[in-house]
N, C-alpha and C positions, 0 to 999 in steps of 0.2 A: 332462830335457832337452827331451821333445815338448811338456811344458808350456810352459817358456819360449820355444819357438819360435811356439808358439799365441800366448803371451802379444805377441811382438815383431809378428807380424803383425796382430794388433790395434791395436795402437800405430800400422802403417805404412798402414792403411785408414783411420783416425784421422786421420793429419797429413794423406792424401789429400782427406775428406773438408772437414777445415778447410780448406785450398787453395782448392777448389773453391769454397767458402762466401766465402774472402776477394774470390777474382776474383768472383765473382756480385757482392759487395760494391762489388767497382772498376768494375765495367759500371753497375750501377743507379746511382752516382755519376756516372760520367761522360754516362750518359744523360739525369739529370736538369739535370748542370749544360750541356750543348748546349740541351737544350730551354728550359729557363730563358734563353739568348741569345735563341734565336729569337722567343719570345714577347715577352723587354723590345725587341729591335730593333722587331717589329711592332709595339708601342706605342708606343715612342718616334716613327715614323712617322707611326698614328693621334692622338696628340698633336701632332705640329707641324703634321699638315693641319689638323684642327678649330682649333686656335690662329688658326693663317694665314688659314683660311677665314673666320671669325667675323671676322678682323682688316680683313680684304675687305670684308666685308660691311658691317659697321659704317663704314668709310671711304667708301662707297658712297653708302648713306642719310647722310652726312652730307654730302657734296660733292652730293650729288642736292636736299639740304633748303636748301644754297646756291644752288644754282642756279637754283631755284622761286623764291626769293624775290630773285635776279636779276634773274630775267626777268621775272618781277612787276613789279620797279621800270624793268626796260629797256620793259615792255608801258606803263606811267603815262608814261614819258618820250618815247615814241617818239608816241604819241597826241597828247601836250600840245603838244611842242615840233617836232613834224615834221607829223602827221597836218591836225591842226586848222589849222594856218599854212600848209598847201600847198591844203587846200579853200580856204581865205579868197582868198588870194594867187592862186593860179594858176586857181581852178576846180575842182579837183580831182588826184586823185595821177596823174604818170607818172615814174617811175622812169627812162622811157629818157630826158628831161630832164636834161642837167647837170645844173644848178641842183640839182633837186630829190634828185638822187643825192647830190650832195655837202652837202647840206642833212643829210639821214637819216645819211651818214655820216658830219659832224661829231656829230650828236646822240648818236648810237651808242658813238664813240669816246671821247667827252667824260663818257661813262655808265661806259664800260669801263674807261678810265684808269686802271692802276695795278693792276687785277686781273689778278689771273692765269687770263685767256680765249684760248683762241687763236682761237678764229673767232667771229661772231656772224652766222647765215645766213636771211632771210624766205624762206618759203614764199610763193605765193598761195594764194587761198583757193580760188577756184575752178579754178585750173588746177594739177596738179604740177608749177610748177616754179619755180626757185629766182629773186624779184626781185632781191634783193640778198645780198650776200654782203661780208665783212672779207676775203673771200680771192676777188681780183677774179676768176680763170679759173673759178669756179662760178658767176659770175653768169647769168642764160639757160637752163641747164644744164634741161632735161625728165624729169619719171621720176626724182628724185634720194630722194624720199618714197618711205621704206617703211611698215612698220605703222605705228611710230612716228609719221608726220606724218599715217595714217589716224583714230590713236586721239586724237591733236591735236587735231582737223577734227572731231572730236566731243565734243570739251572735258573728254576728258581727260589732262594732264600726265603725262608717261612716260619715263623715261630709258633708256636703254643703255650697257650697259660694255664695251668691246672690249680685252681684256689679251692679254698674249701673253708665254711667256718662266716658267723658273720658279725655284727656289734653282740649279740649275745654271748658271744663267746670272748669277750672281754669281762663279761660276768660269770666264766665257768659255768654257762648255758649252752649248751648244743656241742656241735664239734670243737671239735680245735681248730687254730689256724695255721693254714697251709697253703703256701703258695708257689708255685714252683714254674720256672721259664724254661721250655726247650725251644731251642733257635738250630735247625736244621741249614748249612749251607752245602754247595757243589766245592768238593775236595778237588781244584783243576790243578794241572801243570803251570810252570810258570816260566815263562819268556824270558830272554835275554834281558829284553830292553825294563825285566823287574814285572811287566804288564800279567792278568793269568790268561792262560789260553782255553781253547775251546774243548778241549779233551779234557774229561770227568772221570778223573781216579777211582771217586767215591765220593762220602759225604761225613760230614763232620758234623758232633748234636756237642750243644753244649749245655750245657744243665745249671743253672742259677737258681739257689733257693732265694726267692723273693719275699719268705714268711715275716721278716722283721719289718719291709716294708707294707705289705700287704697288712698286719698287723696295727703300724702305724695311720693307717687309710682309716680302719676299723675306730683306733682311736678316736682319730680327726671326725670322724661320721657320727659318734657316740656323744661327742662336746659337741656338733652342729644341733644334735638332736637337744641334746640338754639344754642347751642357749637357745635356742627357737623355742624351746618348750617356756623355757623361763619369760622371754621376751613377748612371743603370743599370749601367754598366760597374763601378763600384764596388759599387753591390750586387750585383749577377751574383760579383763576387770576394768579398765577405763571405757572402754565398749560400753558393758555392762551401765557402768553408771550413768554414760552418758544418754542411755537409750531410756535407766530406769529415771534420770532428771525428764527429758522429754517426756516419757509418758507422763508425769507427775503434772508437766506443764501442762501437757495437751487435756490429762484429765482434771485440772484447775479450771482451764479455759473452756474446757465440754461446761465443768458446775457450773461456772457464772454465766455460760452465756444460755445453760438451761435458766438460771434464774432469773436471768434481763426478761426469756422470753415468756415467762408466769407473771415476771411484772409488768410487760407488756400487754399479755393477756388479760391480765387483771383489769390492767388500767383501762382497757376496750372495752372491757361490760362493765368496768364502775362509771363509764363517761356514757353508756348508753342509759346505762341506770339513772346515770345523775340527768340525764335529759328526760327522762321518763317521770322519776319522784319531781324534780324540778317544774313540770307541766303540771302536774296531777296534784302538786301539793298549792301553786299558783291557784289552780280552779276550786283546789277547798278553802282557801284562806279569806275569799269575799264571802263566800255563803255563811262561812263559820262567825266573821263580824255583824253578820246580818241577825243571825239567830242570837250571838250573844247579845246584839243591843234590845232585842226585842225579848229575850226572855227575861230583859234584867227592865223591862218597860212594865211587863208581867207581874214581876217580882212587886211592883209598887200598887198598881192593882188591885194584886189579890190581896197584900198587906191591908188595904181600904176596905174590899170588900167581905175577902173570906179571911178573918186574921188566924195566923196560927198555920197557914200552909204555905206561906213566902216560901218557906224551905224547898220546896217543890221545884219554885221558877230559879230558886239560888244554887239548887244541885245541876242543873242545865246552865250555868252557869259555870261553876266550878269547870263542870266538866268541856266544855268550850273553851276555857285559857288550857285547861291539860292536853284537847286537841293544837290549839295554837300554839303550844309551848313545840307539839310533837312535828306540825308543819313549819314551825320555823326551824327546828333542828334540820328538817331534810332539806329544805332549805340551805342551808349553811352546810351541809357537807358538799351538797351537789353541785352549789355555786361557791365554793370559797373566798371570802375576801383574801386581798392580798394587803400583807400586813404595812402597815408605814413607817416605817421603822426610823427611829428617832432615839438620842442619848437619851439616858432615862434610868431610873433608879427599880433595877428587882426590885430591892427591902419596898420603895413605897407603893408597888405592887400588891405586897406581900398583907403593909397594913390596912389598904381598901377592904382586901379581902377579908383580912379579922373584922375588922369594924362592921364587915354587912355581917358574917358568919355569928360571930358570939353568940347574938343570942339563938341559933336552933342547935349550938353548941351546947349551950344551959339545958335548956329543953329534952335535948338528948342525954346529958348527964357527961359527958365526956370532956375530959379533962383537957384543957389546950396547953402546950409548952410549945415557946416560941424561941428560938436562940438565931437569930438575927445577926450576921456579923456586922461590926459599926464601919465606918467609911468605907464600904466594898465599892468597888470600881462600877462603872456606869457601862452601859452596853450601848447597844442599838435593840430599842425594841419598840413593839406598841403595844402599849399600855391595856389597851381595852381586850385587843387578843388573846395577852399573856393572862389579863385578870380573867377571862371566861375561862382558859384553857387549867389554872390554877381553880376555880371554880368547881369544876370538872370534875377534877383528882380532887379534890375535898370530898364534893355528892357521893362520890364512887368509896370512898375510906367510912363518910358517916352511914354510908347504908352495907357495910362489911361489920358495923357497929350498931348491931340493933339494942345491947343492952349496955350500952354506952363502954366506954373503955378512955384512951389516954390518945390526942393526935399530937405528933409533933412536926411543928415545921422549924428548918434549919435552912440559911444562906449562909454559903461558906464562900473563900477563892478555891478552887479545887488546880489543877493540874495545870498547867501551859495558860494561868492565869485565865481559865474559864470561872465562870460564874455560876456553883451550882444550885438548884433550888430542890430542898429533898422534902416532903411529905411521908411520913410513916405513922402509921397506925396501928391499934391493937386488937384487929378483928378478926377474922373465920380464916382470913389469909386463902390462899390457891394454891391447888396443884399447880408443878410443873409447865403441865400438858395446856392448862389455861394461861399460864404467865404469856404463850406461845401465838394466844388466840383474841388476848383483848385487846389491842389494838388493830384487832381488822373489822371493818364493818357491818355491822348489823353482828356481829357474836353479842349474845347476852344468855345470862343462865337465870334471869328475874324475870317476873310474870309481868310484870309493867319494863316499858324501856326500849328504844328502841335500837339499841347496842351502837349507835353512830356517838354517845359523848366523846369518849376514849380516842377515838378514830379522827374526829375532827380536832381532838387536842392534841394527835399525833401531826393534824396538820398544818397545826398554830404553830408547834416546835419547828418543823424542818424549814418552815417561811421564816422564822429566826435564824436558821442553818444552824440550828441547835439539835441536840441527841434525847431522847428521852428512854430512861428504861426500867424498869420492875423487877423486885426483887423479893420473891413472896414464899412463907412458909404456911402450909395449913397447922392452922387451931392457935399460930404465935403472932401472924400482922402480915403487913404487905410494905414497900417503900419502893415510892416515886422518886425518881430521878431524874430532874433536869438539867442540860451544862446548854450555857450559853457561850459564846465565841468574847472574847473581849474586844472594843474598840479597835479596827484596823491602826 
């Protein structure tokens, strides 16, 4: 009995430690699929800015590579058709001149026509600040030149982009959008041969609102965002499941292969044990035939001499087959036969067994019902094994039956044409928690017994490559069940 409480607590540091291994399982899952969000969110992020960015950028240099070549053609037209006609004409430029203002701004507008410009503003050249302008309250205007009209004034062409506003504000979040291009060039004279020359008028800004583009970007950035969200979100869930299948697997493979190594272990101290009771049980089984033939020598004796106390030399007796019956049990679990397995008939199994049992069935008071099915199929088994191991499961149902009650045995075909053999009874029946414990050895909860029947009958079965299992309620019975394999 201190065995099998060893043995149970084993078991209960066992299902502990599995526990413990599943949840560690459920954390490292859960930890890796949070992180795996957080990483695809932060890409998904870095993806629509670089998208976005690049998409800016490029929109840029291309409304920047129009505008050059704008104002190129506004720099050829404004020369030809303004500059040169107002020296001839007038003497030379002034702007504060009607005339001459509405001169430059019919040329200007008749150039711009149809493009989509909002302003077109001249620099001077030697003073900052602004001659004219498409947008009349800047005209006059001092200081309106930053680098932009500095890098000008040095003959280099330069834009600037003023944006404002970002994908939130396609949800009426934050600013508005606004985008807006100034492309600053050198206002030069122009050659004969059409060429411009090196002499710097002034400077010309042209002003493009880019907000419908820049808008569009916003767009495009908001759907990158939404589609990477949607599309990572699906992998983040196929992620997911495939990490929460692996752990499932890996913590599958942790249980079995904890449980190979309990049965391993087991099997190491039941095969030291079994060399141990094996030896030990070997050296009592000669001294035990010794005393029995000599007490039962006794027995005759005392019958002769002292009558009326045989009894005496007949209870050392008795009690000498009860020893012998208990060393050949250990016996046989420690050494197992290996069974011979031969075609052969359950049912006539079945009826050796009646035919010995009946009568401590009478005796007992307990009712036998046999339902036997007739021509069942032949197995491979041996005979003698199967009848101890049926044996066995009978001993174990009539002492669940002290005040007699009802056994029944039934052969049926069961499932994938297995052969089952069921034993059920009407007695004290078991906990759960023992259904769990009688087949391991040495558990016993009786004061006589040495808990190995069950256990070697668990060993007769699997040498059949048969299943056996228990099926028990306290205070209503117990049922044995045995499935045997059919004929290959």
């Amino acid at each position: 009995m201190a065995f099998g409480n060893n043995l149970h607590n084993f078991h209960s540091i066992s299902e502990d430690s599995l526990a413990e291994s599943g949840l560690g399982s459920f954390k490292l899952v859960k930890y890796f699929s949070f992180s795996s969000l957080g990483v695809i969110l932060v890409f998904t992020l870095l993806l629509s800015w670089f998208i976005s960015n690049n998409a800016r950028k490029v929109m840029l240099e291309q409304n920047e590579e129009y505008s050059l070549l704008l104002a190129e053609n506004l720099n050829q037209q404004v020369f030809r058709r303004f500059v040169l006609p107002a020296v001839i004409r007038y003497g030379g430029i002034a702007l504060r001149k009607p005339e001459q203002f509405e001169l430059l701004d019919s040329v200007i507008k008749s150039v711009t026509q149809g493009l989509k410009i909002d302003s077109v503003t001249i620099y001077d050249s030697s003073v900052n600040i602004i001659s004219y302008s498409t947008v009349p309250d800047l005209v006059g205007l001092k200081d309106a030149g930053g680098t932009e009209y500095q890098k000008a004034l040095e003959g280099i062409p330069n834009s600037r982009l003023e944006y404002s506003g970002t994908v939130f504000s396609q949800l009426h979040i934050g600013k508005d959008v606004q985008c807006e291009l100034r492309t600053f060039i050198p206002f030069r004279q122009v050659r004969r041969d059409g060429e411009e020359g090196d002499v710097i008028m002034g400077v010309i800004e042209i002003e493009k609102d880019l907000s419908r583009s820049y808008s569009s970007i916003l767009d495009f950035q908001g759907q990158i965002i939404v589609i990477s969200s949607v599309l990572m979100s699906i992998l983040f869930l196929v992620l997911r499941l495939i990490v929460s299948r692996a752990g499932e697997i890996i913590e599958k493979r942790a249980v079995e292969r904890q449980k190979l190594e309990e049965k391993l272990n087991q099997a190491e101290r039941l095969a030291h044990l079994g060399t141990m009771v094996a030896t030990v049980s070997h050296e009592i089984k000669s001294p035990l035939g010794i005393v029995r033939s000599t007490a039962e020598i006794l027995a005759k004796r005392i019958e002769k001499i002292a009558p009326g106390n045989e009894h005496l030399a007949r209870i050392v007796v008795d009690e000498t087959v009860r020893l012998n019956d208990i060393v050949v049990e250990f016996l046989d679990f420690a050494r197992p036969q290996k069974p011979a397995l031969q075609p052969g008939s359950v049912n006539s199994v079945v009826h050796r067994v009646l035919d010995f049992i009946s009568p401590e069935l009478k005796n007992r008071k307990v009712e036998l019902v046999a339902d036997l099915a007739p021509g069942l199929v032949s197995n491979l088994i041996d005979q003698e094994l199967l009848y101890r191991a049926l044996i066995n499961i009978i001993v174990n149902s009539l002492q669940a039956m002290e005040n007699g009650g009802q056994l029944q045995i039934t052969t049926r075909l069961g499932a994938e044409k297995q052969t089952e053999l069921i034993v059920k009874d009407s007695g004290i029946g078991m906990s759960a928690e023992k259904c769990k414990q009688i087949f391991k050895p040495f558990f016993t909860d009786k004061n006589k017994g040495t808990g190995l029947g069950l256990a070697i009958t668990r060993n007769i079965v699997d040498g059949h490559h048969g299943e056996i299992e228990v099926a028990s309620e306290e205070n209503v019975g117990t049922i044995f069940t045995i499935s045997l394999p059919p004929l290959p």
